[in-house]
C-alpha positions as CSV (number, residue, x, y, z in Angstrom):
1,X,100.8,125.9,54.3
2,X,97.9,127.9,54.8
3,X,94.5,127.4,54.3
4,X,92.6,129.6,52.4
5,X,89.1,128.4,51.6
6,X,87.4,131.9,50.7
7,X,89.7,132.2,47.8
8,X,88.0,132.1,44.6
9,X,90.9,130.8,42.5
10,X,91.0,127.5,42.1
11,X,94.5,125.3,42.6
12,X,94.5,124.6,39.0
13,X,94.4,128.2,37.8
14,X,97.0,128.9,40.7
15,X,99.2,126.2,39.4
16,X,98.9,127.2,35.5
17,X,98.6,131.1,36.0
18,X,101.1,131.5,33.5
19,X,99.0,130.3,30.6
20,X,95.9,132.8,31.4
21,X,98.5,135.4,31.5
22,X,99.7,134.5,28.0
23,X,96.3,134.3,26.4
24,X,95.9,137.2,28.5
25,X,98.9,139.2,26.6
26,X,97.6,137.4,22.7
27,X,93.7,138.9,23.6
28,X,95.1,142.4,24.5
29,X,97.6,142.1,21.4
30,X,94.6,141.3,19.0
31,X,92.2,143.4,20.8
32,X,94.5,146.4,20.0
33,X,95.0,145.0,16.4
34,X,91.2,144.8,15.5
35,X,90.5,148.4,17.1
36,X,94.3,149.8,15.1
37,X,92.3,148.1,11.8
38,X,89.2,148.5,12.4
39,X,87.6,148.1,9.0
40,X,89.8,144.3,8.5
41,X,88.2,143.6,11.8
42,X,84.3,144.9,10.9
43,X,84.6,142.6,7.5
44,X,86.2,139.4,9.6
45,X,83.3,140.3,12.4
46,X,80.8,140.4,9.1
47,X,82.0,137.0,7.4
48,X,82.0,135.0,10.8
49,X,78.0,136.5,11.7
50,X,77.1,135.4,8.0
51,X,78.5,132.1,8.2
52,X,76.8,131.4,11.7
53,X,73.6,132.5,10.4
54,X,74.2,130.0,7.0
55,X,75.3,127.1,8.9
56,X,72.0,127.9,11.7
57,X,69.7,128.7,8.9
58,X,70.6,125.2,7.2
59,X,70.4,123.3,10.2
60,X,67.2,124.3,11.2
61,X,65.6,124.4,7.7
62,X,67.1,119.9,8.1
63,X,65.5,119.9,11.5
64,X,62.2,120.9,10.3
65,X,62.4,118.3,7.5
66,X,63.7,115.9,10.2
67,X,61.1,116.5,13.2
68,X,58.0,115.6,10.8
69,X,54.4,116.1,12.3
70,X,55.5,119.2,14.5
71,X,53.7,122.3,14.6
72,X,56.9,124.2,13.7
73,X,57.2,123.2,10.3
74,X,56.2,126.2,8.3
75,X,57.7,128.4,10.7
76,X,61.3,126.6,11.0
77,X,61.4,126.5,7.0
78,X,60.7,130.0,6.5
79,X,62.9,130.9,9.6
80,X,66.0,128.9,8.0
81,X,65.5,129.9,5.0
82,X,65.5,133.6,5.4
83,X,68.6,133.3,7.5
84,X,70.5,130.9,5.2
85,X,69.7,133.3,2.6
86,X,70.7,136.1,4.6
87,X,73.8,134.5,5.6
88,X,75.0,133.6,1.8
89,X,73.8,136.8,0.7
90,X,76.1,139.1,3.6
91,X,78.9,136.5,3.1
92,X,79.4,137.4,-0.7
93,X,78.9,140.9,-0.1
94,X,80.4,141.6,3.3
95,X,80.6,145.6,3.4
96,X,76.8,145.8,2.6
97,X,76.3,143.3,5.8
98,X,78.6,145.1,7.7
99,X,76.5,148.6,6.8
100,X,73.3,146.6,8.1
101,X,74.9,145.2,11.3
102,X,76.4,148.7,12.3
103,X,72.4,150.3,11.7
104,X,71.7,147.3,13.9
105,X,73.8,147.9,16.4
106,X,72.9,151.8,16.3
107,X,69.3,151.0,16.8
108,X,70.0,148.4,19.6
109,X,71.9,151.1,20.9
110,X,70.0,153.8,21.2
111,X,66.1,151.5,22.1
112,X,68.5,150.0,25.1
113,X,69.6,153.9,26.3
114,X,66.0,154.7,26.0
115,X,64.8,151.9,28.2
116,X,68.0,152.8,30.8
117,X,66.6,156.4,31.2
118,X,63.3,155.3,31.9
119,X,64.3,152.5,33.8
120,X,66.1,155.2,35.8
121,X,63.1,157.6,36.4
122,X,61.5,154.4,37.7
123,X,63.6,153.6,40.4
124,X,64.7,157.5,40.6
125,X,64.6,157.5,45.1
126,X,66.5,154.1,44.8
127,X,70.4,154.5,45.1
128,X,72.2,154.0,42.2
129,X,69.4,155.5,39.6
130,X,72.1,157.7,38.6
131,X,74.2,155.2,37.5
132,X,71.6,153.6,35.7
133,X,70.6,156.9,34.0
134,X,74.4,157.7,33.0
135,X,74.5,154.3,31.4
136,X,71.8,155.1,29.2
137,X,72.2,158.3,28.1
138,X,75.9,156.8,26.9
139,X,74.2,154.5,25.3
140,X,72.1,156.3,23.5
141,X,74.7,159.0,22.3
142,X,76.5,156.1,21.3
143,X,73.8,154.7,19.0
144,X,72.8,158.2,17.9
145,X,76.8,158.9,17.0
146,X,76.8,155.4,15.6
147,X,73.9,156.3,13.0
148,X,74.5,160.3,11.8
149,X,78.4,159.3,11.1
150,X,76.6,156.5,8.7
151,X,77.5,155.0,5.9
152,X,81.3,156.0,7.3
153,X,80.6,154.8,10.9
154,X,80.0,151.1,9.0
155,X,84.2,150.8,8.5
156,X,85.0,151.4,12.2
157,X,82.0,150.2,14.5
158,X,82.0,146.6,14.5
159,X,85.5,146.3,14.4
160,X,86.2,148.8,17.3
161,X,83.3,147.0,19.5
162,X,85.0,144.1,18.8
163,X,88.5,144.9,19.7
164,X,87.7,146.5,22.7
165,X,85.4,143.3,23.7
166,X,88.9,141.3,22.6
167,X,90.9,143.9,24.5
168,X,89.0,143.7,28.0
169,X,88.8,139.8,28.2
170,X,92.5,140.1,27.5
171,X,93.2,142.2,30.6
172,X,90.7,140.0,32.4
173,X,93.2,137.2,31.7
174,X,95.4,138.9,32.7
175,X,94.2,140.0,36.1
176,X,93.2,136.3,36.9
177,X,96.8,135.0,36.0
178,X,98.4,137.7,38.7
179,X,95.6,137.1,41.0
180,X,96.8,133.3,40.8
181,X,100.4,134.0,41.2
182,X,99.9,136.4,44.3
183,X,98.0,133.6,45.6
184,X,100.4,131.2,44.8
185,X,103.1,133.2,46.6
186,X,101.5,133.7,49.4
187,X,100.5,130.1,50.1
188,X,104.4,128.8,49.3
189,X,105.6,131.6,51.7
């Protein structure tokens, strides 16, 4: 048998290679199911943020309650209460929370193609500020696109970021899992 060291995949992915290539195939299968429904995905996307930010806003309006004495107090209440609130309020009205996280993610968008493109001027005689400028001005358009196709763009942007999101871990999967059988082969040959 041969030694390979320098390898990064580990015996136990090389043995059970076959079960990251079936989550693999299942993420790629729902990734291209959330991005073919897109607005099913943006209100499942919506539900799930709302009941994190519930669950978190109760559980640190209990440890404020619970850590008595610390400086935190009013701050923690006010904190979990807003986000409990939030969190009830988006989950019994999830297209209106889906509307405010797609301007959300329009804004984030857009303030993180900003900061890319001067980021890029920055380091402008460094290799690779191109790169770094290209990403932002994608970015940007992206968040600009994002918010002058709203209210419409709020059916198809979370669900569509999610899929592909879904969709590329999938393939990652997937690459590992072949990775680990090449591997495999190899070190049995």
């Amino acid at each position: 048998m041969t030694d390979v060291p320098s390898l990064p995949v580990t015996e136990a992915v090389r043995q059970k290679w076959g079960w990251f290539l079936a989550l693999g195939i299942v993420l790629v299968i729902g990734g291209m199911l959330m991005i073919a429904l897109p607005l099913a995905s943006s209100i499942a996307v919506t539900l799930i943020i709302a009941i994190v930010f519930a669950i978190g806003g109760a559980v640190q309006i209990w440890h404020a309650f619970s850590v008595p004495g610390w400086g935190g107090f009013i701050w923690n209440i006010a904190t979990g209460a807003i986000a409990l609130a939030g969190g009830i309020a988006v989950y019994f009205n999830p297209v209106v929370g889906a509307a405010a996280l797609t301007l959300v993610v329009a804004a984030i968008l857009l303030a993180q193609g900003v900061a890319q493109v001067l980021l890029a001027l920055k380091i402008r005689p460094q290799d690779g500020w191109g790169w770094v400028m290209f990403a932002g001005i994608v970015s940007a358009l992206a968040g600009l696109c994002i918010w002058f196709e709203f209210p419409s763009s709020a059916v198809w942007v979370l669900g569509l970021l999610a899929g592909v999101s879904v969709l590329i871990n999938g393939w990652s999967f997937i690459a590992i899992a072949l990775a680990a059988r090449t591997i495999s082969k190899r070190l049995s040959a």
